[in-house]
C-alpha positions as CSV (number, residue, x, y, z in Angstrom):
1,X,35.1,95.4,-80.5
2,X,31.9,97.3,-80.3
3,X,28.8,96.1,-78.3
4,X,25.2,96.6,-78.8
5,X,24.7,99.0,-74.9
6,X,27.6,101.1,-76.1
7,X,25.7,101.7,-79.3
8,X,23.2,102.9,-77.5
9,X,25.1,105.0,-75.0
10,X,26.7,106.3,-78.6
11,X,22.9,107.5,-79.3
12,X,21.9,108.7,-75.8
13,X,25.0,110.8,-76.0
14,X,23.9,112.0,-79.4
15,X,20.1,112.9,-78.9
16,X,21.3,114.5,-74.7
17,X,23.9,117.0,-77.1
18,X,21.4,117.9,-79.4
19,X,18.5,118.6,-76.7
20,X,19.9,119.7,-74.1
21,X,23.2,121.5,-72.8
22,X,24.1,118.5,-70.5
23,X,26.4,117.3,-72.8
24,X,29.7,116.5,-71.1
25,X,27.7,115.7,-68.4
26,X,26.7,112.7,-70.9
27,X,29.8,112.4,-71.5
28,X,31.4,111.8,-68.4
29,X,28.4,109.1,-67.7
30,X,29.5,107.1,-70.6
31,X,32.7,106.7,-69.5
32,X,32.4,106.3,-65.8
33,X,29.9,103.5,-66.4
34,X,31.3,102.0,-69.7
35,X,32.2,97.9,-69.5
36,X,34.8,96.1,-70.2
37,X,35.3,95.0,-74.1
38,X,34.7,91.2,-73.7
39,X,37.3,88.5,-74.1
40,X,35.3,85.4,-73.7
41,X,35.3,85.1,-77.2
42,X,38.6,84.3,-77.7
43,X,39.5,82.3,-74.4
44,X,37.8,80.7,-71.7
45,X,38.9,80.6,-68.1
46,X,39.6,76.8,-68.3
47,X,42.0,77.5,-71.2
48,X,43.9,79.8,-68.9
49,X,44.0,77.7,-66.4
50,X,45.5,75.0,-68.8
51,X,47.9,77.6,-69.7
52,X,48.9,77.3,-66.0
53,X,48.1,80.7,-65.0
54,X,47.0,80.6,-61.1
55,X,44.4,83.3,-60.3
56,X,44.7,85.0,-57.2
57,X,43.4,88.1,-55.6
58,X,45.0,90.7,-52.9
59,X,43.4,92.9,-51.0
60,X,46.0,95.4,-49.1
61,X,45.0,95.9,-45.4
62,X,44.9,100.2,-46.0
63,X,42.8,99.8,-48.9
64,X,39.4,99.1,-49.6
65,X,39.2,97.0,-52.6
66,X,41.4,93.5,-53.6
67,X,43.0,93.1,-56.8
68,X,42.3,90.4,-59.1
69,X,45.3,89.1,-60.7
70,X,47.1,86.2,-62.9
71,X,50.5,84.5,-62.1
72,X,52.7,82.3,-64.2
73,X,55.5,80.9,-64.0
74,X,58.2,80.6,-66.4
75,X,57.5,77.9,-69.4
76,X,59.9,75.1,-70.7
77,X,58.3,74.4,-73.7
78,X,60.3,74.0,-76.6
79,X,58.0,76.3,-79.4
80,X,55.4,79.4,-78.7
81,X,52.8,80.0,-81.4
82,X,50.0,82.6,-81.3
83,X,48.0,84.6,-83.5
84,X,45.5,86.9,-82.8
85,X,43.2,88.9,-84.6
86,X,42.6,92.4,-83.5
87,X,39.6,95.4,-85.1
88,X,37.8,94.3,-87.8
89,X,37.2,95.4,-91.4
90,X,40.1,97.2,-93.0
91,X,41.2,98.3,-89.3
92,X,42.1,94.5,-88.3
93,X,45.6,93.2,-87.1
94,X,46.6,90.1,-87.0
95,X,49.8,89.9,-84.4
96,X,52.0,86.7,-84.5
97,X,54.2,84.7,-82.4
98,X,56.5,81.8,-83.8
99,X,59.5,80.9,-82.0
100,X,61.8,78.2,-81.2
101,X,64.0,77.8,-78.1
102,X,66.9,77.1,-80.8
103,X,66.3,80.7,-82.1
104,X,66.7,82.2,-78.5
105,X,70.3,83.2,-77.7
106,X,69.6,83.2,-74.2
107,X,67.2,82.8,-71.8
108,X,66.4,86.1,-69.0
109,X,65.1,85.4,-65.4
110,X,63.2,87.9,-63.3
111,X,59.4,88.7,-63.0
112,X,57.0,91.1,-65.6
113,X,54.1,92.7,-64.5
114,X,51.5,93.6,-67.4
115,X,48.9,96.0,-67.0
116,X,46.1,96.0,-69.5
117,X,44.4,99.5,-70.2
118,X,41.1,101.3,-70.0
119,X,37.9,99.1,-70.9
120,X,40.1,95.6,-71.3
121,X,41.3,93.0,-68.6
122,X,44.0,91.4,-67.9
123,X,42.4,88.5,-69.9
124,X,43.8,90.5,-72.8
125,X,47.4,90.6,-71.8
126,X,47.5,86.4,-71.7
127,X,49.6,86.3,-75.4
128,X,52.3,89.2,-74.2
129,X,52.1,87.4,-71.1
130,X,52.8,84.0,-72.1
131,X,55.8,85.7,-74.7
132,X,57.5,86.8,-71.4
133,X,57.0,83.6,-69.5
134,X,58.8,81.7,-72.8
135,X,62.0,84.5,-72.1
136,X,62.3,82.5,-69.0
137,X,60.2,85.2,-66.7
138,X,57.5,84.8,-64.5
139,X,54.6,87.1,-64.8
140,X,51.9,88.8,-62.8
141,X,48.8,90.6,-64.7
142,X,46.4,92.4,-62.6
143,X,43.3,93.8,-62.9
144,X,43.2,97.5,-62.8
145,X,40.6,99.0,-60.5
146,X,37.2,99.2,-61.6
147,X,38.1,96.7,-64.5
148,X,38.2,92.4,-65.1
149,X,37.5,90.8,-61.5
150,X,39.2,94.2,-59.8
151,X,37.2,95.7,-57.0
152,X,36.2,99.6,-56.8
153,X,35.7,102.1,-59.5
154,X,38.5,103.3,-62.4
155,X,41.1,105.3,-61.3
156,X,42.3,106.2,-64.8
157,X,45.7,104.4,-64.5
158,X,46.6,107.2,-61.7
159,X,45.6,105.7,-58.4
160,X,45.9,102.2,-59.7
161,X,49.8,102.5,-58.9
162,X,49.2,102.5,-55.2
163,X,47.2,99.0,-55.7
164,X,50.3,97.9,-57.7
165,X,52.9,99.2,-55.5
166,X,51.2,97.2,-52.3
167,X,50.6,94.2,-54.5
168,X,54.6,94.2,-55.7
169,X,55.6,94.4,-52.0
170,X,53.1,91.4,-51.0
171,X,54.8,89.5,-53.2
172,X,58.4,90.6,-52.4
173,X,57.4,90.2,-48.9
174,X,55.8,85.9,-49.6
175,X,59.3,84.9,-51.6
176,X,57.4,85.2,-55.3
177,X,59.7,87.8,-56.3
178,X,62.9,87.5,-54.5
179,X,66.3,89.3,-55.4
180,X,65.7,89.6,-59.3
181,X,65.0,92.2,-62.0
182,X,61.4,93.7,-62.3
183,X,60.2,95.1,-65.3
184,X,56.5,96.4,-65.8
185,X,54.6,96.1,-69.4
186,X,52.4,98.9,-69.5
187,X,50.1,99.2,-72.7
188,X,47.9,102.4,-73.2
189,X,46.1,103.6,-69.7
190,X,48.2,100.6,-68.3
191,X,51.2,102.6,-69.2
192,X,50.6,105.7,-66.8
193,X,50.2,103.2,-64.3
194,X,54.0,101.8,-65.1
195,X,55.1,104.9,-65.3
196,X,54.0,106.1,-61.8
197,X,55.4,103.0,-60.2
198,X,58.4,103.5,-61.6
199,X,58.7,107.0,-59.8
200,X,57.6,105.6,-57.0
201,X,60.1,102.6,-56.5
202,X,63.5,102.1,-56.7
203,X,63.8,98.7,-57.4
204,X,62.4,98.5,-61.4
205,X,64.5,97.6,-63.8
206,X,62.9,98.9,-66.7
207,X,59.5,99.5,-68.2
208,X,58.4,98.7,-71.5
209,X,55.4,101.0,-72.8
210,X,53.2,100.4,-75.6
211,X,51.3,102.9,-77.2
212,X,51.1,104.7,-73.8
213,X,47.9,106.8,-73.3
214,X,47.7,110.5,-73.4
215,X,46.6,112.9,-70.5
216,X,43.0,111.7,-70.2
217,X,40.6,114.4,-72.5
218,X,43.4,114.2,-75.0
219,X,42.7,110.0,-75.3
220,X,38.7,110.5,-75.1
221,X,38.5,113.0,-77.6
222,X,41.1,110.7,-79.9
223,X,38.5,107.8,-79.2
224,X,35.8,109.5,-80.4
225,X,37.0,110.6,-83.3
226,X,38.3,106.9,-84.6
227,X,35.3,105.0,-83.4
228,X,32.8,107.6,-84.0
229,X,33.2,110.4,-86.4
230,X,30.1,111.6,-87.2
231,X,29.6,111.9,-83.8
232,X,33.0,113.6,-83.2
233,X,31.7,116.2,-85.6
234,X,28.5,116.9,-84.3
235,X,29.9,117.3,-80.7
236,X,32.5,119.9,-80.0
237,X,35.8,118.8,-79.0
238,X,35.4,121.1,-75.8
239,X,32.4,119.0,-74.8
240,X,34.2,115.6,-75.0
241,X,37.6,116.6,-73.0
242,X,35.0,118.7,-70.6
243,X,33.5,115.1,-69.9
244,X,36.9,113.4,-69.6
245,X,37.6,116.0,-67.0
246,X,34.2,115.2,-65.3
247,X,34.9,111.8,-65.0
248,X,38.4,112.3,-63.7
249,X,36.9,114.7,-60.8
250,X,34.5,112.0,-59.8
251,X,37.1,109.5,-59.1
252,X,39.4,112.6,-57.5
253,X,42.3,112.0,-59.9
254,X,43.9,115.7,-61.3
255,X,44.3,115.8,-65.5
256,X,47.6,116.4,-65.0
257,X,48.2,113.1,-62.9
258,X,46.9,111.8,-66.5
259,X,49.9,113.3,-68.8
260,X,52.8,110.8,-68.6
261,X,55.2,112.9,-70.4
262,X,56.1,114.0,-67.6
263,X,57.0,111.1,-65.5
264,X,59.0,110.2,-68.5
265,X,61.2,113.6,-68.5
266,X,61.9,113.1,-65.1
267,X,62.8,109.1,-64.9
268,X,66.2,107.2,-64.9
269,X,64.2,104.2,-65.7
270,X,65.5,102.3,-68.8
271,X,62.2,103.0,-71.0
272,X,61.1,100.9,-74.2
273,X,58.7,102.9,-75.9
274,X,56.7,101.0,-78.3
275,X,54.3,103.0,-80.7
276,X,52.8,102.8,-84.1
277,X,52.5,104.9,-87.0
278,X,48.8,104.3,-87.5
279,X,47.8,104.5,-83.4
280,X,45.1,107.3,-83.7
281,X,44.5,106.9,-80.0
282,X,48.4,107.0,-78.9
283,X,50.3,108.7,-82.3
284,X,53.7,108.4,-82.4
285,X,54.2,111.8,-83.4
286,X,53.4,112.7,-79.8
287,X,56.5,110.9,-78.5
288,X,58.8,111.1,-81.6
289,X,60.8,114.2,-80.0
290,X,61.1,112.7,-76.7
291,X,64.8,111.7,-76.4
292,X,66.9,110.3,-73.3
293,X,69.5,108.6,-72.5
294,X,67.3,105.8,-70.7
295,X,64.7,105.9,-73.2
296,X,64.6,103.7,-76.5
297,X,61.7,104.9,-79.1
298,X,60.6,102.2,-81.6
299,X,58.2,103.0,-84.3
300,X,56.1,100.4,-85.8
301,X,54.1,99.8,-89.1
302,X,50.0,99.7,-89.4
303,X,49.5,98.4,-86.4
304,X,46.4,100.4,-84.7
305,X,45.9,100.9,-80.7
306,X,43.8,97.5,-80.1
307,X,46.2,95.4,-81.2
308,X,49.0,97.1,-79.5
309,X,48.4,94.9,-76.5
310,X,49.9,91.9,-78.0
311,X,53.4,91.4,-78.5
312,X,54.5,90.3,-82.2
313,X,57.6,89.5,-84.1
314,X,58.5,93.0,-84.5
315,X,58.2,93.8,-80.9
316,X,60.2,90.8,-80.3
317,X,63.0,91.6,-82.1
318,X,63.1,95.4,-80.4
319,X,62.6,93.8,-76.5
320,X,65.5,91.6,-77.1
321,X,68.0,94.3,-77.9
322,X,66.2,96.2,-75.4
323,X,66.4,94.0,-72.2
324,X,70.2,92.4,-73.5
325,X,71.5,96.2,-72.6
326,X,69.6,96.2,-69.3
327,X,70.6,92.5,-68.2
328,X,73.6,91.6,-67.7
């Protein structure tokens, strides 16, 4: 969703390109001070609270902000139900849940952490979220720095993994996660994040990715060019990935800490990659050669990147297969 001060950073972008040669300067502005897309009008805080999700927060001693995040425990009821509605116009999803315990084979123990991507909030992983919680998991879904009720300023999905890391280990070290499988849902900047952890620890036992961001100017310049066209055309491309740069040197994080190709040549991890043949942010065609032994690649039809935050019956059917060969 679009709202009316990022129209007018759209404009001020605009008329600083034309008049001056500041442009990726502009650029890199926008995006250090862009808000979060709002959620409010689709839940309140008291409905997620009825959902029994506790909020917490956790500051680690060696760090200078505290992360915001959810927790749930695993749910008993009998039936989940959601639909949501994502975009708008001819670029809207609408991504649905219906199942019955009677249609589950089994039921899967353990803990998920979801992490939400760039301009969003954890607020917007409550469906996925409650999904995994209904498979019999309890979840955790954090704020990412600089983003939701997260201290600090973005980190681009790079430095957020330390946060993470600290935040796992709290909760190893209190009894919430005790001797069980962790997996980490990562969707678009949220991805790198999984991605990094997952190098880092030794003790995940998967990560599911959907449509997982590209390095950093790659993902701005994609933005652009879905949400703003016109604009895309009257800027050059070199000014839009020079600002994404720009941004990514104010927060000290390197482009190539932003590429999670990479990370995902290198990993062991059993990987579920989850993309969409209409994702102009996160194209599948980027990932569509990338094949390992530990990674499982599954396309999906016309869903585009907002609504791949939100798993749906297709998703479903994939994650089971997916976590019945990592589960014993």
């Amino acid at each position: 969703m679009k709202t009316k001060v990022s129209l007018i950073e759209v404009l001020a972008i605009t008329l600083t390109c034309l008049a001056t040669s500041a442009c990726s300067q502009r650029i890199a502005s926008f995006i250090d001070n862009a808000e979060d897309y709002s959620f409010n009008n689709r839940i309140t805080a008291d409905q997620i609270k009825d959902l029994d999700f506790k909020k917490d927060k956790y500051c680690p001693l060696q760090k200078k902000n505290c992360i915001s995040y959810y927790y749930g425990p695993p749910l008993t009821d009998n039936k989940l139900q959601y639909s949501v509605k994502h975009g708008e116009g001819d670029k809207e999803n609408n991504v649905k849940i219906d199942l019955t315990r009677n249609s589950m084979e089994r039921s899967y123990d353990g803990t998920v952490i979801l992490l939400h991507g760039f301009r969003t909030s954890k607020d917007f992983m409550i469906n996925s979220a409650l999904y995994f919680r209904f498979l019999g998991f309890q979840v955790v879904v954090p704020d990412l720095l600089g983003h939701g009720d997260s201290g600090g300023n973005k980190k681009y999905g790079v430095d957020d993994s330390n946060y993470i890391n600290h935040l796992i280990d709290n909760l190893i070290k209190e009894g919430v996660i005790k001797d069980e499988d962790i997996y980490i849902l990562g969707n678009s900047m949220g991805a790198l994040t999984a991605a990094h952890i997952s190098s880092q620890r030794q003790d995940i036992s998967g990560i599911i990715l959907s449509a997982p961001m590209p390095s950093f100017d790659e993902a701005v310049y994609n933005y652009a060019k879905r949400d703003h066209p016109l604009l895309s055309k009257i800027i050059p491309e070199k000014d839009f990935r020079k600002g994404a740069i720009l941004a990514l040197e104010k927060a000290k994080i390197n482009l190539d800490d932003t590429k999670i190709t990479p990370l995902l040549k290198s990993s062991k991890v059993p990987t579920l990659l989850i993309l969409s043949d209409s994702d102009q942010i996160s194209p599948y065609v980027d990932y569509e050669n990338l094949k390992k032994d530990n990674v499982t690649l599954i396309k999906i039809t016309g869903r585009y990147h907002p609504s791949m935050n939100t798993i749906g019956e297709v998703e479903h059917k994939e994650i089971i297969k997916w976590l019945n060969s990592t589960q014993s």
